[in-house]
N, C-alpha and C positions, 0 to 999 in steps of 0.2 A: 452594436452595444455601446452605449452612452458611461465612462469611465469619470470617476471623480476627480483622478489625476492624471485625464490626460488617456490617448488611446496605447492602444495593445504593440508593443516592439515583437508581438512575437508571429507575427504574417508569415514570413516567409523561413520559418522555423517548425520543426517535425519532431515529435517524442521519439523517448529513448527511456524504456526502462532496464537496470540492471539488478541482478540479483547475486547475493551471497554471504556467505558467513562474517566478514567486515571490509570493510571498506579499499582493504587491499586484494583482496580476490570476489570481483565481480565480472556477471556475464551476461552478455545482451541477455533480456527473454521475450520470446513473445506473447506479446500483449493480447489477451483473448484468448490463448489457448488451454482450452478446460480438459484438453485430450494428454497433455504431457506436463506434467507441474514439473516446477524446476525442483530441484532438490539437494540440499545441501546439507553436510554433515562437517563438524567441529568439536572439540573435545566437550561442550558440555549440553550439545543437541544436536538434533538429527528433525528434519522436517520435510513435509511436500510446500509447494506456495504456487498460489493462480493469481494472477490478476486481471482485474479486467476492467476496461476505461471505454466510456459509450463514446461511438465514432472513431476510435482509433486510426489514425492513418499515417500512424510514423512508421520509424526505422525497426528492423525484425531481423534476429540475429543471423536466417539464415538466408537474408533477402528477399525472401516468399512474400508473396502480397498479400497486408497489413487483413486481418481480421477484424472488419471495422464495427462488427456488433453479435449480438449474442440473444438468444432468447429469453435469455437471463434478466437484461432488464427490459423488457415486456411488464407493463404493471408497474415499474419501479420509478420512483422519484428517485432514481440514484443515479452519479454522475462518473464512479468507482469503485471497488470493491477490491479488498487485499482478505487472501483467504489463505489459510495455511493448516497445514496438520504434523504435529511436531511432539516426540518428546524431552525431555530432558535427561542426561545422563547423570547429573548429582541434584540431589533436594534443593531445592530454594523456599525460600518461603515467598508470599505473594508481597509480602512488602520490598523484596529485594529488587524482582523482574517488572522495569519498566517499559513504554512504550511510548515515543514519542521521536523527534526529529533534533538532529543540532548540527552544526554547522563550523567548519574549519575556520572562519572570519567573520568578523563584522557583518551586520546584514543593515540596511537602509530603511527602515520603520518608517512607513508614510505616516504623516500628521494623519492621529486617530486612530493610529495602531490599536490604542487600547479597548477601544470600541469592538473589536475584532476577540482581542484575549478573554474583554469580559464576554462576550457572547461563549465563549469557549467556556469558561468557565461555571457559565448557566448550567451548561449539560455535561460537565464532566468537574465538580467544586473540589475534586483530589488532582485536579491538574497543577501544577507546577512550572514558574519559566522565568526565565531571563532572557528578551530579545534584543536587550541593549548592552550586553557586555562583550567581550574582545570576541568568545565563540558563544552566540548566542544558543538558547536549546529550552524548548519544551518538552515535557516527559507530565505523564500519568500512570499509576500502574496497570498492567496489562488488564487483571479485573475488572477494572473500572471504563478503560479506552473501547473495551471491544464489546461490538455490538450481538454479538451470537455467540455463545461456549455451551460444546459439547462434548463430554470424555467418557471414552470408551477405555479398558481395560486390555493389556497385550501381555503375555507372559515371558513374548520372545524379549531378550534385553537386549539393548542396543550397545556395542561395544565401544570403549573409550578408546578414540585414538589422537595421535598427538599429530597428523597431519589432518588439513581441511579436503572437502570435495563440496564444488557445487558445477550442477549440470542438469540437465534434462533427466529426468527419473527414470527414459526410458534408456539413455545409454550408461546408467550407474552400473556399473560390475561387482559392487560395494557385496560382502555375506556377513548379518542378514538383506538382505534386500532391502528397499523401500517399502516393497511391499508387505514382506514378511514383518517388521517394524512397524509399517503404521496401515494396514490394511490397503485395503481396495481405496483408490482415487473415485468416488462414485459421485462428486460434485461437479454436475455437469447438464448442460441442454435447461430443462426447467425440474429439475432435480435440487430444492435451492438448501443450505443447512440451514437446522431447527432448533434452537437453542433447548439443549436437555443439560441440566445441571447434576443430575443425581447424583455423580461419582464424588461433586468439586469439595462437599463436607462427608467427615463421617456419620456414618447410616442415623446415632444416635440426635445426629441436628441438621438432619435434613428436611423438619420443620418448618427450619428457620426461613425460609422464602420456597414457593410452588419452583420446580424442576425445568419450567416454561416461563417463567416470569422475568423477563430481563432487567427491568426499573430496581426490581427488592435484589435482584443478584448485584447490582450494578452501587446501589445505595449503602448495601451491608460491607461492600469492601473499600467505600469510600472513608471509613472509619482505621486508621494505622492499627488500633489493637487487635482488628480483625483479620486484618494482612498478617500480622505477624503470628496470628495461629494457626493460618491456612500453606500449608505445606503443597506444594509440586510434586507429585510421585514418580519414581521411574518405569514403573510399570502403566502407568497410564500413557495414551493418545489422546492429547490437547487439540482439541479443532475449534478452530478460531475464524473470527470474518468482523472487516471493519470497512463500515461504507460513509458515503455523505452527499447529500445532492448538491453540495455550496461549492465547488470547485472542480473545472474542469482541466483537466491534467495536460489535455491537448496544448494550450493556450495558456497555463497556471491563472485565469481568470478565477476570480475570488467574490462570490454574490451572498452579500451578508445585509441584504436590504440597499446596501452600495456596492455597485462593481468596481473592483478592483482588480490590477492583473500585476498580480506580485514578482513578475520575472524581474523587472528592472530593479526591484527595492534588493534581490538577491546578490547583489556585486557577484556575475559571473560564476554562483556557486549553483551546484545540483540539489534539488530539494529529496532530501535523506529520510524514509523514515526508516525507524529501526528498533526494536528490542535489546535490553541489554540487563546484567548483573549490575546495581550498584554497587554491590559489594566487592565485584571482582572486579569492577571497570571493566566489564568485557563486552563485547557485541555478540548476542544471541543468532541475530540476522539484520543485513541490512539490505535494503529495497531503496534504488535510486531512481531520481525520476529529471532527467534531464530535458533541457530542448533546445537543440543543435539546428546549426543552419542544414537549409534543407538545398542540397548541389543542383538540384532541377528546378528548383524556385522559380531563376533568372529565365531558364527557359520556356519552362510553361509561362511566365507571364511574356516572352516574344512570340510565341504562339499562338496566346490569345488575344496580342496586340495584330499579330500580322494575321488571324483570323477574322477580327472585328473589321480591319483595313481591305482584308477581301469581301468580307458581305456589303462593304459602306460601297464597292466601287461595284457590285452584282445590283446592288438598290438602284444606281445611279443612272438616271437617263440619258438613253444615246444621244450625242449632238446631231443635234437638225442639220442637215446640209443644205 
C-alpha cells in the first residue's frame, strides 16, 4: 500500500480489542466471536457487544487462536462491525446519548486532516469535534452514527446497581440474566441485523420515515429538536450495528481516496470508541482498539530469514570437483 505520509509503523504490531463500561474497567475480547458477546452492566445500562474486524490475527483474551473471518462479511464492503444490544436503566433523551471517540492527550493531525472530518461530515452533518485541542474527541449522536437500529420490547427490568460487571455473557451469574434482559444473542453465521424502527417513535408518528429506511431514520435525528423529543425507554432492547469499509483496524490504515495509517498521528494512545451521557458526563460503554508489539515478530521474521537462507543454499549448485 502506497501512504501519503510515509509507510505503516505498525508491521510488526498485533490488535487488541478491549471491552467495558469505562475506561477503567476493561477486558481483552475476542475478536470474531459471535457465539459469546461480551457483556457489561453499569448503573445506567446493561448490554451484549460483538465485534468483528475482517482478517483478525491479533491478541485474544484467552490466547485461543485468533478468529481471522466470518461469514459475516461474505458480500460485504466492510472492514468492521461493532454490534451490541443494550438497554438503558434511566430515560435519556436522544440528544443527551452520544457516540463517538476522545482521547486522554493531544493527538498529531496529519496536514489534511480536515479533508478526512469533512468527508465524515458528508455522511453523518450532526457530527461534532475537536481534534486539535489538549483532549481531542468526536462525538455524533447515537441516532444518527449508527448504521442499523432495531427495538424490541422486554418487560423484564433490568436492575440498578451501584457496582459495574463486564465479561463474557456466558460466565455472567448477574439475576436477571443477559439473557433474560435483552433476549436470545441470535446475530450470528449470516443471520445479519435488519434495521426495524417501529418501536423508536410513538405509534401516532410513525409515519414519519418507513420502519426499514435508514437514510430518513438517520436525517430526521440529525435535527436537535427532534433529539430532544425522542426519549430512550427502559423497557425497550436497543440493537445497534456500526460498520465502515475505510479503515482497517489491524493496521489503523485509513483509505479515504488517500491512505493513511493514523497509528503514529496517535502519540501512543488506544483508539477509544465509546457512548456516553452528555449530561451526566458518563461513559455508556467503552470499546478500545489498541496495537501492541507483537513478542513473536522478531521470531517469525528469523524464521523466515533462516528459511529463505535454507531454500537459497537447497537451490545452489554443487561444486564441480
Amino acid at each position: 500500500m502506497n501512504y501519503l505520509f510515509g509507510e505503516s509503523d505498525t508491521i510488526k504490531r498485533k490488535l487488541r480489542c478491549r471491552i467495558g463500561p469505562d475506561t477503567k474497567n476493561l477486558q481483552t475480547y475476542n475478536i470474531n466471536d459471535e457465539v459469546t458477546p461480551h457483556f457489561i452492566d453499569n448503573e445506567i445500562f446493561t448490554g451484549n457487544f460483538v465485534v468483528r474486524v475482517k482478517g483478525f490475527k491479533g491478541f485474544t483474551r484467552d490466547n485461543s487462536t485468533p478468529i481471522t473471518d466470518l461469514p459475516y462479511f461474505k458480500n460485504k464492503k466492510r472492514m468492521f462491525s461493532i454490534q451490541f444490544s443494550g438497554r438503558f436503566k434511566q430515560e435519556f433523551t436522544a440528544e443527551d446519548i452520544v457516540f463517538g471517540t476522545e482521547f486522554e492527550h493531544k493527538v498529531s493531525p496529519p496536514t489534511g486532516a480536515w479533508v478526512a472530518i469533512k468527508f465524515a461530515t458528508l455522511i453523518d452533518p450532526a457530527l461534532q469535534t475537536d481534534i486539535y485541542c489538549d483532549k481531542p474527541w468526536l462525538y455524533s449522536p447515537l441516532l444518527c452514527a449508527m448504521n442499523i437500529v432495531k427495538i424490541n420490547k422486554n418487560e423484564v427490568m433490568p436492575l440498578v446497581r451501584n457496582e459495574t460487571t463486564s465479561c463474557p455473557s456466558s460466565e455472567c451469574l448477574l439475576t436477571p440474566s443477559p439473557k433474560e434482559l435483552l433476549g436470545e444473542w441470535v446475530w450470528k453465521g449470516e443471520n445479519d441485523l435488519m434495521e426495524d424502527n417501529r418501536l423508536l417513535l410513538p405509534e401516532v408518528m410513525q409515519n414519519v420515515f418507513a420502519s426499514d429506511d435508514i437514510a430518513e431514520r438517520r436525517k430526521y435525528f440529525q435535527k436537535a429538536e427532534n433529539r430532544e423529543k425522542k426519549v430512550f425507554l427502559k423497557d425497550r432492547v436497543y440493537n445497534f450495528e456500526i460498520f465502515a469499509p475505510f479503515i482497517d483496524l489491524n493496521t489503523f490504515d485509513l483509505n479515504l481516496g488517500i491512505n493513511i495509517n493514523i497509528f503514529r498521528y496517535l502519540n501512543d494512545q488506544p483508539l477509544r470508541l465509546m457512548a456516553k451521557s452528555q449530561a451526566l458526563n458518563k461513559s455508556i460503554f467503552v470499546i478500545e482498539f489498541d496495537l501492541l508489539e507483537d513478542p513473536n515478530a522478531d521470531k517469525d521474521s528469523v524464521r523466515s530469514k533462516a528459511s529463505v537462507k535454507s531454500t537459497n543454499s537447497l537451490n545452489k549448485e554443487p561444486k564441480k570437483k
